[in-house]
N, C-alpha and C positions, 0 to 999 in steps of 0.2 A: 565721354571723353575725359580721362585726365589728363591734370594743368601742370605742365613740371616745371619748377620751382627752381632756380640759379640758389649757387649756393650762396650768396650774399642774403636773398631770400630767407632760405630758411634759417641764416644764423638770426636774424631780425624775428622770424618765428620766434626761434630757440628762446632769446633774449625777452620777449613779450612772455613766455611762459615762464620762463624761470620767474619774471615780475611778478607775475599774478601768482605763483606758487608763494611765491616768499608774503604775501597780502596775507595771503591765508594762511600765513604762520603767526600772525601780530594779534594782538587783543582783540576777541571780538568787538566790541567799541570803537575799534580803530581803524578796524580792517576796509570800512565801507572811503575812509578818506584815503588810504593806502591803494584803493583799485581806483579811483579818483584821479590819482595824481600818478599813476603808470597810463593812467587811459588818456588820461590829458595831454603828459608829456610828450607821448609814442604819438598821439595824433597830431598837436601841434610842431615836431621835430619833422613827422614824412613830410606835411604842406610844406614845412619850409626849404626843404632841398629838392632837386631835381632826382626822379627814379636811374638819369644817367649817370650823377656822380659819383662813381665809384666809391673816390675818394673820400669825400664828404660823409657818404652814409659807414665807411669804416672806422672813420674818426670817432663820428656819433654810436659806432658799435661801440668801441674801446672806451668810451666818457661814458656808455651806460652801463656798462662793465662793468667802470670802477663803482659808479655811484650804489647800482646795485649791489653790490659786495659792502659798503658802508652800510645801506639799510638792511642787509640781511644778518647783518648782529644782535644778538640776542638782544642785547642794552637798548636798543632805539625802539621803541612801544609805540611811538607816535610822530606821527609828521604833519606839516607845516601845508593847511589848505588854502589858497586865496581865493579872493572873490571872483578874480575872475575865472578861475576853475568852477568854481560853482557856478556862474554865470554861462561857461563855455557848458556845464553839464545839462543844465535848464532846456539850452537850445538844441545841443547835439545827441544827449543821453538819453531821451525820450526815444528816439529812433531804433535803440537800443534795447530799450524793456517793455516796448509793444511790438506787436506782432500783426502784421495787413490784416486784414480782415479780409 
């Protein structure tokens, strides 16, 4: 069975790929805090809205929009990780880069 997807849906797709594409355009050296801090954001931004607010998650399209369009200039090499990202990454990221058993 396929799952069909609203189109708010996949602009939110769309927007997560564009991020991770643009990771993998930055310094190798960098790139591991640059997927970091899209996987941080995009997860910490869904908990904190409801999947009903339309509104809300379009706002949040349009602010990632712009921000993304700032980090995808050539001139920005690196970006800014906090602790609690790394902290958020410890807990949540492990789930990520193993596989059940």
């Amino acid at each position: 069975m396929t799952h069909v997807y609203s189109g708010l849906q996949k602009d939110v797709f769309a927007l997560y790929r564009r991020a991770l594409r643009m990771a993998h355009t930055k310094p190798a050296s960098t790139q591991d805090k640059f997927r970091l801090f899209v996987r941080y954001t995009f997860r910490t931004q869904a908990s904190s809205v409801s999947p009903r607010d339309v509104a809300a998650i379009e706002h949040l399209l349009r602010k990632g929009r712009r921000q993304l369009e700032t980090y995808e200039d050539d001139k920005v090499r690196d970006c800014w990780v906090s602790t609690e990202m790394r902290e958020w990454e410890a807990r949540e990221g492990r789930r990520w880069h193993t596989r059940p058993t």
